[in-house]
N, C-alpha and C positions, 0 to 999 in steps of 0.2 A: 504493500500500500504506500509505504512511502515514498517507493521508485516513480510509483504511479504519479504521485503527488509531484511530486520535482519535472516529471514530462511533463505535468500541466500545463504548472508553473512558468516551464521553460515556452509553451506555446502562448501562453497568456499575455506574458511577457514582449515574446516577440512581435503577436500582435499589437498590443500598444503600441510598439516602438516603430515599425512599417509593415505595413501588407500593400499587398498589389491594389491600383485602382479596382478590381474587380476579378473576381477568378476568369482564368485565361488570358489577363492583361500583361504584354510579355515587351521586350525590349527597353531602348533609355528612358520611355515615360511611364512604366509601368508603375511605378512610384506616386504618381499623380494624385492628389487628396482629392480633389473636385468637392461638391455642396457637402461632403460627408456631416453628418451630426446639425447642419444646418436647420434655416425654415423650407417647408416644401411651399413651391408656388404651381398654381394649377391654372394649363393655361384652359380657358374657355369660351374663347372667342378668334374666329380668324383674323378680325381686325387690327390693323398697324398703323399709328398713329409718325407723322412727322415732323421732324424740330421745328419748335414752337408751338405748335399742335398741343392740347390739352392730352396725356398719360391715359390709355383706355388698360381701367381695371381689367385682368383675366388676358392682359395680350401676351406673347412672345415676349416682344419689346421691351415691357415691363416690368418681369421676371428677370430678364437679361441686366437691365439696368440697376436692378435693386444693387444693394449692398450686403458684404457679410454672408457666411455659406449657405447655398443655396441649391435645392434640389428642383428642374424644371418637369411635370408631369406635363400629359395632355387629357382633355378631355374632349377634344374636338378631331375630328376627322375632317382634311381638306387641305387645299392649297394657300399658306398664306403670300397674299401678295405684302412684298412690303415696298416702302416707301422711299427707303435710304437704307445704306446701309447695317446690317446690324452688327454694331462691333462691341467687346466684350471690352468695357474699362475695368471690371471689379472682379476680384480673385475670386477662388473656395465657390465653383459653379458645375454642376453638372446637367446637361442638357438630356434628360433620357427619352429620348423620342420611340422608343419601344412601347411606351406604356399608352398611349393611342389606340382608340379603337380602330375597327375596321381596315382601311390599307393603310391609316397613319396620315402623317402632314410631310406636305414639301413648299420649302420656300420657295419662292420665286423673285423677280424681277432684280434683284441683288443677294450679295454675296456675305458671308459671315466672316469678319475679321474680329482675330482674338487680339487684344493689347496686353490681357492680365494672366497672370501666371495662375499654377491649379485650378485648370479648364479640362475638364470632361464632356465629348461629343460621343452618342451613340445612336447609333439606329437612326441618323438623321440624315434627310437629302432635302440636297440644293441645288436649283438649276438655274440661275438668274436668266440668262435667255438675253436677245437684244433689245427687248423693247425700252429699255432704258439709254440706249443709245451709250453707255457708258464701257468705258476698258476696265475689267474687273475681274476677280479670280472669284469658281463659287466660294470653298473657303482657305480664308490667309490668317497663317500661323505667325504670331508675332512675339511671342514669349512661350515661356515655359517654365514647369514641367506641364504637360498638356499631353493627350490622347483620342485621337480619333479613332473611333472603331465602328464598324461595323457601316458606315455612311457613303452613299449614294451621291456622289459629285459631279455635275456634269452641266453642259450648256453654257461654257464660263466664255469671255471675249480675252481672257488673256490667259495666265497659266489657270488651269481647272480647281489644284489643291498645289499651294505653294507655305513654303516655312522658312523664314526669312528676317533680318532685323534681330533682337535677342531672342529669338528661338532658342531651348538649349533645354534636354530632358526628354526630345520630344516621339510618340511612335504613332504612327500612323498603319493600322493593321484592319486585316476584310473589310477592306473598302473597296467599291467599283468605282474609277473614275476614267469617265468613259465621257466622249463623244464633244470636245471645246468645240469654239466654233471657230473654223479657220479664215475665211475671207468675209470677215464680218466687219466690225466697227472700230477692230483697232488700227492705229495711225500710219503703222508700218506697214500694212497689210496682211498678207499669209498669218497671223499667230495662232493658230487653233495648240496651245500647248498642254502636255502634261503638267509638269512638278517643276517649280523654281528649289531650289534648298540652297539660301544663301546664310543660313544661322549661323550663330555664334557658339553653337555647343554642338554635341549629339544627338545625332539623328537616327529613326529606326523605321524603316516601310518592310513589312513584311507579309505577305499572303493578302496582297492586293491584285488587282485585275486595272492593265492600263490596257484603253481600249480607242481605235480613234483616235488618235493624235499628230499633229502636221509632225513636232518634236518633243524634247523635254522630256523624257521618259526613264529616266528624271533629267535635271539637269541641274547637278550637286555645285558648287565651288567651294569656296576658303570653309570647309567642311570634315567632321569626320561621319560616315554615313553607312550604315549596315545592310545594305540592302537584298532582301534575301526572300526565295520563295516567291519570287511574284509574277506575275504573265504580264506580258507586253505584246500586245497582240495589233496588226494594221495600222503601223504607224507611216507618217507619209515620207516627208526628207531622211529622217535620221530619227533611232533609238534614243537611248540617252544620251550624252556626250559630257568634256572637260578639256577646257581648253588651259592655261596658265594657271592653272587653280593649285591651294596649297589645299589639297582633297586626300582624305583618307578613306580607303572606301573597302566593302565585302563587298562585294557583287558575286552571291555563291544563292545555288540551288536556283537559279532563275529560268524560266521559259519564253524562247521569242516565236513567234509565229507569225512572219513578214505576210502580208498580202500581194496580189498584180504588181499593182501600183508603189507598193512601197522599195523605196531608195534603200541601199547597203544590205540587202534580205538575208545578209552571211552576220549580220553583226547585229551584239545586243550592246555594245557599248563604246563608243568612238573619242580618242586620244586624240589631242590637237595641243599638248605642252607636257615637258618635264618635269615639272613639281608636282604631278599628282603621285599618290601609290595605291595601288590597287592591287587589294588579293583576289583572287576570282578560282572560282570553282564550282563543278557540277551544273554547269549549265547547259543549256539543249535548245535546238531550233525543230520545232516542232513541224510537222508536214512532209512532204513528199520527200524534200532533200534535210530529213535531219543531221543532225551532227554542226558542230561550232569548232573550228580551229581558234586556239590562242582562248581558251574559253567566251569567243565573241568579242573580243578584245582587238580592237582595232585601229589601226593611226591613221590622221585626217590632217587637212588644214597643212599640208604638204607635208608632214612627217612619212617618213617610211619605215618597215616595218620594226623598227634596229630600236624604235621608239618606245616599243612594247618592255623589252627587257630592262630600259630603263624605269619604267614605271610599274611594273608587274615587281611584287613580292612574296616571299614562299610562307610568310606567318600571317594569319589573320588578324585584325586590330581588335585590340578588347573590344567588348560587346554582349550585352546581356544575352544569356538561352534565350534562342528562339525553337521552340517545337518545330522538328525537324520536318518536311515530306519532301521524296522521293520526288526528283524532278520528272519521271517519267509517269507520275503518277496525277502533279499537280493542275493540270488542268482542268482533270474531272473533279476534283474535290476541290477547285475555289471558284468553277461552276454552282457548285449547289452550295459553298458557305459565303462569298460577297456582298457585301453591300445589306442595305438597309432591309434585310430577313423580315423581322420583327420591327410591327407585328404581321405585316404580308408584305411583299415583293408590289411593285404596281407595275403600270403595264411597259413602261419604258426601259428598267432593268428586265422584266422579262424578254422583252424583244432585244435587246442587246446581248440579252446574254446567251439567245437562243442565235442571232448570226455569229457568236466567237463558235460556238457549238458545233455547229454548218459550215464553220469556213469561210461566213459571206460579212460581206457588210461593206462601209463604206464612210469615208470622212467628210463631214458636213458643214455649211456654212451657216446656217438658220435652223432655229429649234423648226420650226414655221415646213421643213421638209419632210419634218418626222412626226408630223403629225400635234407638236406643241406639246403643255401640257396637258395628261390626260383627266380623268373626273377618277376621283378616288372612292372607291365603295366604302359608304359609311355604317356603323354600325353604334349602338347604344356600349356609353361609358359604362362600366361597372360601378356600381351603389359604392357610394365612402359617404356616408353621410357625417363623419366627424372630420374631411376635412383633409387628414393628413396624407394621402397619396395613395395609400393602401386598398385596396377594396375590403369594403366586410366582410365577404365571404371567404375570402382568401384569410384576414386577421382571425376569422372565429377558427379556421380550419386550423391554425398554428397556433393557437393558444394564447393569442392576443386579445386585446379590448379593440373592438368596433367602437366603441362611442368613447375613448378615451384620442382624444385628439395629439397628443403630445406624445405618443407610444412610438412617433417613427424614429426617433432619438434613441430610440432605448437600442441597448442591443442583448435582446435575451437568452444567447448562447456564448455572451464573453470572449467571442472569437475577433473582435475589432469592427467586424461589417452591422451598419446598424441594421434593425429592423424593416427601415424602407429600401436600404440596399438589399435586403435577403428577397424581397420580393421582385426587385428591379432585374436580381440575378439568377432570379428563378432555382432560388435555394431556400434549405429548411431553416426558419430562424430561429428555431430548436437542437437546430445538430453542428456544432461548431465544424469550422474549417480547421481539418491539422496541418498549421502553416508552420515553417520556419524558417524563420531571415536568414538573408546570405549571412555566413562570415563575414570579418572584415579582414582589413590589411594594416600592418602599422611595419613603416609611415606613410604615409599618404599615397595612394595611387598617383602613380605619373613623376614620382619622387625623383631625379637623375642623379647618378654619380659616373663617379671618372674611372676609379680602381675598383670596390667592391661594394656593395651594401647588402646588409640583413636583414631581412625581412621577418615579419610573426605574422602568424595566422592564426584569428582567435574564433570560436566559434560556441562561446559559452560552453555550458555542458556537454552540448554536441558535437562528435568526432566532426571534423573538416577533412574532404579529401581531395587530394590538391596536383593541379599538373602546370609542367612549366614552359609547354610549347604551345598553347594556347586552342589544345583539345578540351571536350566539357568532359568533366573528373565523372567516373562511375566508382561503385562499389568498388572496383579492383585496380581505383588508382591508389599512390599511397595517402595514407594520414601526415595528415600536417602534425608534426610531433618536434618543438622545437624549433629552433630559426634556420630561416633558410638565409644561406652566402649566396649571394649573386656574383658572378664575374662580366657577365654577357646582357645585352638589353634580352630582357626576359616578360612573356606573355603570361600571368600567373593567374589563375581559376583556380577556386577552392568554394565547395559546394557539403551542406551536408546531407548523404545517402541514406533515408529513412525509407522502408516501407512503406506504404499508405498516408504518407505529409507530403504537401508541396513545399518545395522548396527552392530556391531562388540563387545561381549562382554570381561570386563577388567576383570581379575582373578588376585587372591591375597591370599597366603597361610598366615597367621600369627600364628607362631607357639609360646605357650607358654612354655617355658623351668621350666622343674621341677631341684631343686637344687640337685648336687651334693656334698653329705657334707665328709669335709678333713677325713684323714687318722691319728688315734695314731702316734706319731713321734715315729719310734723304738729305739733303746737303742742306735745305732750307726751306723753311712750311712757314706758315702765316698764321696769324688767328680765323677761328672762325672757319666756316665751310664753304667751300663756291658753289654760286647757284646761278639755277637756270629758267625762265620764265617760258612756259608754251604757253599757246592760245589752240583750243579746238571743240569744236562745237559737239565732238560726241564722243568721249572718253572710252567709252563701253564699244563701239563698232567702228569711230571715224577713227583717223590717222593717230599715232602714237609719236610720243616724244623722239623717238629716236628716228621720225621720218619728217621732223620741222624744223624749222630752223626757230631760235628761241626768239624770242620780242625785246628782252634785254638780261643781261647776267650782270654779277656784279656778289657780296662774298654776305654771307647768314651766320652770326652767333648765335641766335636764338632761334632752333628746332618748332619750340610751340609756338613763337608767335609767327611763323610763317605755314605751321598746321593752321592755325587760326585765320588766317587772311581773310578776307569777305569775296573776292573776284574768283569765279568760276575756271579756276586756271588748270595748268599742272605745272611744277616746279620739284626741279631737279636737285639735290645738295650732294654734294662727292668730297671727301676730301680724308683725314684721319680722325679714328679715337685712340684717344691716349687710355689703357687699361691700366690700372696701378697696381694689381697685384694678381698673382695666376687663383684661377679660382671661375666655379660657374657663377653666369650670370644672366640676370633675367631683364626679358626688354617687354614692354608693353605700349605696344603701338595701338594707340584708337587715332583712326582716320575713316577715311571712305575707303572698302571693300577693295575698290582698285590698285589704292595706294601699295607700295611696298616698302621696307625695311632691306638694306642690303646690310653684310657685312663679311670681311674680306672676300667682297665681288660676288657674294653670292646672296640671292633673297632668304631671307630667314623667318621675314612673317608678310603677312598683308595688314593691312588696317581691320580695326574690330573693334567696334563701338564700346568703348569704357578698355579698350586693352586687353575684352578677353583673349584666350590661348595665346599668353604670354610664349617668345620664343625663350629659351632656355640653350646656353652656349658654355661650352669649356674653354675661356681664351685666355694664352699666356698672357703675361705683362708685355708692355711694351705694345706699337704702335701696329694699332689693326686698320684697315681701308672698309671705310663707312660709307654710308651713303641713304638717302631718302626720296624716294619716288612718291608726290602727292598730285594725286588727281584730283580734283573736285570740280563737280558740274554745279553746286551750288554748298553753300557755308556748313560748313559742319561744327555737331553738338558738341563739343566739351571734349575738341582733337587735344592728340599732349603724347609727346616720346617720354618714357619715363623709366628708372633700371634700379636694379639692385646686384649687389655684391658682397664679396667680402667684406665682414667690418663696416658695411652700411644698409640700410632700409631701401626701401623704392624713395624714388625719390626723381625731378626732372633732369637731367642731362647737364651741367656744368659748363657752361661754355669752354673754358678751363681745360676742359678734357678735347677740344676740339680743334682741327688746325686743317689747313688745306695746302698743296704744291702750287707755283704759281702754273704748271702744267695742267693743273686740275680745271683753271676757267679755260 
């Protein structure tokens, strides 16, 4: 008994401490809190009010907007047309569009953009369509930790389901996104796209269905991105791709299935620059001509194929368990699990999903060809008459109070999931979840060293069993027993192997930094760094610095106030950093996305809004060759070079540390 007692414990525990958004909630946002423990708001009306427009009680909108965690029910069956966009500014939200009667609700006319971190979407679809005349994604991820699951995307004027801005936490799993619109209302033309992922943290799509798309299937950059288990089916120019991007990416267990029409029909994923790395495996081109050389892995944008080997790597990037299927297998099973299931399928995922089935289909310009929105079969909400989200019948059936309104708080099996989640997950709220959290790491995943580090692996009461090639650990890997010496950057998983519990495996990159050693001091340097002024009206596609001639140069001591400048420019800085002592060091570049961070002649980060994914470098003393590539098409939030080192904190750059050749202008 008292063994028993300490298992409990040990489950009780862990629960408190985290559980998954939801059983089956897998990858970097599975972690996601959403409305947990909150008020439930029920929506009851299809109406959508717009700014300045008087708040209509029972809307979407309203629910959306509230404050403080928050669970979204439906009671309505239909299409809401909304007005504006619906964008999430308030955290602790979960939107469970399952709990709808009859075929459920889909938004229309615009698109759902998240601003707030611990955002939960399920079972929800969005198809904005053109009648707004506006360039719009259906829904855009904008923070995190956040979780789409199980949601219906489609009819968007620019990328369909993009994650982008501080993203960071974020998974995107059984969703269909299917069918943008390509020759519609955006500016450029052709955009009918998949997936933007410009985030500032970890990304995870896994066991989605991309369906119909001109490109972007995905189209990852300054990212690290898991991408695994998913079909990419009739897409029109080009699969996914990566061009210059500092991209870390799984592309393993995927299926493409090119159409007539569709361009590169040997490739699931298109190389166009050397900074990415990509592990790739078990992937398949489904149809007549199966089989994928280079795992679909292919170089573009005039590289040849010599490109591959540079960006292709033989370990996988940490990355939470994702539930494995068998690429030969995965089309028939994300056939019948995609997209917005629950509580019925409508007629537009049916029909889509029935030409990947067939082989057929076709890439669209206007919802307006396929028939539009369809009318959704309605049916009567289930009795709650106390209010709280639950049905009666379902509360008397598990030993709850019907007229006790404040019961969906509770959680009456002490397993962490409250009462209105056990019903949202179509679980007993009488029989706990046997969950138990990943191990951890000490010290901190991502921790670098030069010669050696040791590692612990704790996993409370529970054995941890742990591997160091970045395989997921089985019963018959070893136990973690004691520290582990590192010599080599090392991929390290440690999970604990229970019968009958879920459990959650911990990942941990530890990279070893090779030394970079200083530079000769040349005969005579200057203060300050030389710089160089371009002018170009499209950073992102038109001509780059190294194809202009500058507008004027002339020399920069101060890094931030020329990240700061107001003029839409890009400007060059080249010259040296004086290192004062051997030792790693860490740089945190926030700029624009485009921007770059060089050191000794090589890019070592991009811009990233507040300096996340700091670069991290082993550089002797003595003088290293520096340099700053800043793009901007318009002024940016709170830019700033900032480092740390031996014997000091973060802190901004020194001018003092900085000098240039007069060769350098």
């Amino acid at each position: 008994m008292l063994a028993a007692a300490l298992v409990l414990a040990g489950w009780a525990s862990a629960a408190a401490a985290q559980i998954p958004a939801f059983p089956g909630a897998e990858g970097y946002g599975m972690w996601t809190v959403g409305g947990r423990g909150g008020d439930v708001y029920r929506v009851t009306t299809l109406e959508d009010y717009d700014e300045g427009e008087t708040p209509i009680p029972g809307s979407l909108r309203e629910a959306v907007e509230a404050e403080g965690p928050r669970t979204v029910v439906f009671r309505v069956t239909g299409t809401i047309r909304l007005k504006r966009r619906l964008e999430v500014w308030n955290p602790y939200l979960t939107v469970a569009a399952q709990s709808a009667p009859g075929e459920g609700v889909t938004l229309a006319d615009y698109g759902v953009e998240v601003w707030a971190p611990e955002v939960i979407l399920r079972y929800l679809r969005v198809r904005p369509g053109d009648l707004a005349h506006e360039e719009q994604d259906a829904i855009n991820l904008r923070n995190g930790p956040a979780i789409v699951d199980h949601c219906s995307v489609s009819w968007a004027t620019d990328e369909t389901l993009s994650i982008i801005h501080r993203a960071s936490a974020v998974t995107v799993q059984h969703c269909l996104i299917a069918e943008s619109l390509n020759r519609s209302v955006h500016h450029k033309g052709a955009h009918g796209y998949g997936t933007l992922i410009t985030a500032t943290g970890d990304v995870s799509v896994h066991h989605s269905v991309y369906a119909f798309h001109e490109s972007r299937n995905p189209r990852p950059k300054d990212v690290r991105l898991d991408f695994r288990h998913n079909l990419i089916y009739g897409w029109g120019d080009q699969p996914g791709y990566a061009y210059e991007d500092f991209l870390q990416m799984n592309h393993v267990g995927n299926a493409v299935e090119p159409l007539a029409y569709s361009r590169a029909p040997d490739c699931a994923f298109n190389v166009g620059g050397a900074n990415a790395r990509i592990y790739a495996a078990d992937n398949l081109r489904l149809g007549p001509e199966a089989g994928l050389v280079n795992q679909g892995l292919c170089a573009s944008r005039g590289y040849g194929p010599e490109i591959l080997a540079v960006v292709r790597v033989d370990t996988p990037f940490p990355a939470p368990a994702v539930t494995p299927t068998p690429t030969e297998k995965l089309k028939g099973e994300l056939l019948e699990t995609v997209g917005a299931t629950r509580p019925a399928r409508d007629a537009v995922d049916r029909r889509v999903l029935g030409q990947i089935e067939r082989g057929e289909g076709e890439i669209i310009d206007s919802q307006s060809e396929v028939g539009g929105w369809p009318e959704l079969a309605a049916a009567e909400p289930p009795v709650d008459d106390d209010a709280d989200g639950m049905p009666d019948a379902w509360e008397r059936a598990h030993g709850l109070d019907p007229a006790e309104g404040d019961d969906h708080r509770g959680d009456a099996d002490g397993d962490g999931y409250t009462n209105l989640e056990e019903w949202l997950n179509e679980t007993d709220p009488q029989t706990p979840a046997r969950w138990i959290a990943p191990p951890t790491f000490a010290p901190a995943p991502g921790t670098p060293f030069t010669d050696s580090l040791v590692v612990m692996v704790s996993a409370g009461a529970w054995p941890a069993h742990v591997t160091r090639d970045g395989t997921e650990p089985t019963a018959a890997s070893p136990r973690a027993a004691g520290p582990i010496t590192l010599t080599e950057t090392a991929h390290l998983r440690a999970r604990v192997v229970e019968p009958g519990a879920a459990t959650a495996t911990a990942v941990a990159l530890y990279p070893r930094l090779d030394w970079r050693p200083a530079t000769a001091r040349p005969a005579r340097t200057r203060p300050g760094l030389a710089a160089a002024v371009y002018d170009s009206p499209d950073w992102d596609e038109g001509p780059q610095t190294a194809d202009l001639d500058p507008v004027r140069t002339g020399t920069e001591a101060d890094v931030d106030a020329v990240l700061a400048r107001p003029e839409p420019t890009g400007v060059v800085l080249g010259g040296w950093l004086d290192v004062p002592a051997d030792g790693i060091y860490t740089f945190w570049f926030s700029d624009h996305p485009r921007s770059r961070l060089l050191i000794d002649g090589k890019a070592v980060s991009p811009g990233m809004p507040s300096g996340e994914r700091p670069a991290r470098l082993a550089l002797r003393a003595g003088l290293h060759r520096f340099g700053v590539r800043s793009l901007h098409e318009e002024p940016q939030r709170d830019p700033s070079l900032t480092w740390a080192g031996p014997g000091f904190e973060r802190r901004p750059l020194d001018p003092a540390f900085l000098s240039h050749s007069p060769s350098d202008l």
